[in-house]
C-alpha positions as CSV (number, residue, x, y, z in Angstrom):
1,X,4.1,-4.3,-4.2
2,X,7.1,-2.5,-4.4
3,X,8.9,0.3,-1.9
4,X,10.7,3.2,-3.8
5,X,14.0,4.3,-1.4
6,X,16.2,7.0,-2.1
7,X,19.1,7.7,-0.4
8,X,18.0,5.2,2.7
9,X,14.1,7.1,2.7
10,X,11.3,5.5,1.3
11,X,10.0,7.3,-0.9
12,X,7.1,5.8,-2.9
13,X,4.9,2.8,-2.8
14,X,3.3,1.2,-5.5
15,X,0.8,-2.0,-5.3
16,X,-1.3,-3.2,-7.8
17,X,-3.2,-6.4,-7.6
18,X,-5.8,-8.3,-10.0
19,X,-8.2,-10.6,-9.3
20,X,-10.7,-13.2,-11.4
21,X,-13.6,-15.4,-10.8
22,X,-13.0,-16.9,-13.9
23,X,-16.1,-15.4,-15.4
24,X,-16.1,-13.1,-18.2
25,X,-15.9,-9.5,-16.8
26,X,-15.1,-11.0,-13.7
27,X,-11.7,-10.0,-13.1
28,X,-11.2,-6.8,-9.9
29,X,-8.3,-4.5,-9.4
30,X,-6.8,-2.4,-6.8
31,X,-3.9,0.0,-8.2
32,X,-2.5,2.6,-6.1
33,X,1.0,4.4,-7.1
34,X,2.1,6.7,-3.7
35,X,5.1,9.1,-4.3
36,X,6.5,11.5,-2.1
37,X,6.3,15.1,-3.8
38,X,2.2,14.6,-5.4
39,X,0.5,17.2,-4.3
40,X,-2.7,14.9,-3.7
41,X,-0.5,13.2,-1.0
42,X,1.1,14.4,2.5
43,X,3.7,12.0,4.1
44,X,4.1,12.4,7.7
45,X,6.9,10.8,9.1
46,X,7.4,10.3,13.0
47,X,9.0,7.5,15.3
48,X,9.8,5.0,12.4
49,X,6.1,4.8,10.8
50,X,5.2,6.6,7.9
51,X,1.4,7.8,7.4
52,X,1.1,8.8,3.9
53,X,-2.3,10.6,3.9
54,X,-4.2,10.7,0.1
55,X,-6.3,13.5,-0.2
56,X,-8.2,12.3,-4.0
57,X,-10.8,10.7,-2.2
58,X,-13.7,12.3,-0.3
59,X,-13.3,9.6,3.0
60,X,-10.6,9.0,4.6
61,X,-7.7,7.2,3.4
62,X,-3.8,6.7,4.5
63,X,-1.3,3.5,3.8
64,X,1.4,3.3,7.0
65,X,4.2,2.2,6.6
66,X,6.4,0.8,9.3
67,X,10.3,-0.4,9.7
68,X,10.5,-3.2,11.4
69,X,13.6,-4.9,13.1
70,X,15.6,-6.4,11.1
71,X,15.5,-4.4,8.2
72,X,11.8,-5.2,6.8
73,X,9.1,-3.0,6.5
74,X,4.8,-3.6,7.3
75,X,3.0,-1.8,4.6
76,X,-0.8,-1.7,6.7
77,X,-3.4,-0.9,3.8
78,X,-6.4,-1.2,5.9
79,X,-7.1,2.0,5.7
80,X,-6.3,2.8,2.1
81,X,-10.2,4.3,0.5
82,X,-11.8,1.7,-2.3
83,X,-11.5,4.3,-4.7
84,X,-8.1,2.5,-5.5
85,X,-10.0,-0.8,-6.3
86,X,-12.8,-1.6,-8.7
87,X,-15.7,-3.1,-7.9
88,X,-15.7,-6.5,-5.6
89,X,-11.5,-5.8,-4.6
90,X,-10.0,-4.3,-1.7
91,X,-6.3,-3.6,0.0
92,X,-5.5,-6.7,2.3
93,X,-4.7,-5.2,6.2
94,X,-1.2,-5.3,5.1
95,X,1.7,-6.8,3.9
96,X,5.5,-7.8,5.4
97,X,8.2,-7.0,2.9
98,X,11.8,-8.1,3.7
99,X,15.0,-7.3,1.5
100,X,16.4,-11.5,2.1
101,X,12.9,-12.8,1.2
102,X,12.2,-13.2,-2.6
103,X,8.3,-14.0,-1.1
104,X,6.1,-11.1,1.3
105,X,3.2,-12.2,3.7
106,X,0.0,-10.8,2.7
107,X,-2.5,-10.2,5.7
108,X,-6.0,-10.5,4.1
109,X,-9.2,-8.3,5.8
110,X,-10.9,-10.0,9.0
């Protein structure tokens, strides 16, 4: 996962993720490339979240991102639709990303 800020604004979020059973034609993806400016896309920004809304798929489907104290930021991708992910994947709830940590925490579905 990775935050694109310009000028101190985030600006696009990228996450791609790939998994395998070890099987042939096992292996499941979730790709999902956000950038401010797609006209499939409206980011809202108000009180330090940002709800970037994606309008490609028929259901609902948003990312948040929040700043947290401290300078990190909570990516939720609960919400985000499984047109993103191929069949068998999904978005984890969310993830922490922090500028001193060369690791993030991944918060998987309940």
């Amino acid at each position: 996962m990775s935050l694109g800020i310009t000028l101190g604004k985030i600006t696009g979020l990228t996450y791609s993720n790939v998994m395998s059973n070890g099987e042939e034609g096992g292996a499941y993806f979730c790709d999902l490339d956000l950038a401010a400016g797609s006209p499939h896309l409206e980011w809202i920004r108000a009180d330090g979240k940002i709800r970037v809304i994606d309008k490609d798929p028929e259901e609902e489907s948003f990312a948040e991102i929040e700043t947290l104290p401290g300078g990190g930021y909570k990516v939720s991708l609960g919400n985000v639709s499984s047109y993103h992910c191929g069949f068998g994947s999904e978005f984890p709830a969310y993830i922490i990303l922090k500028k001193s940590d060369k690791a993030c925490v991944v918060k998987g579905r309940e």
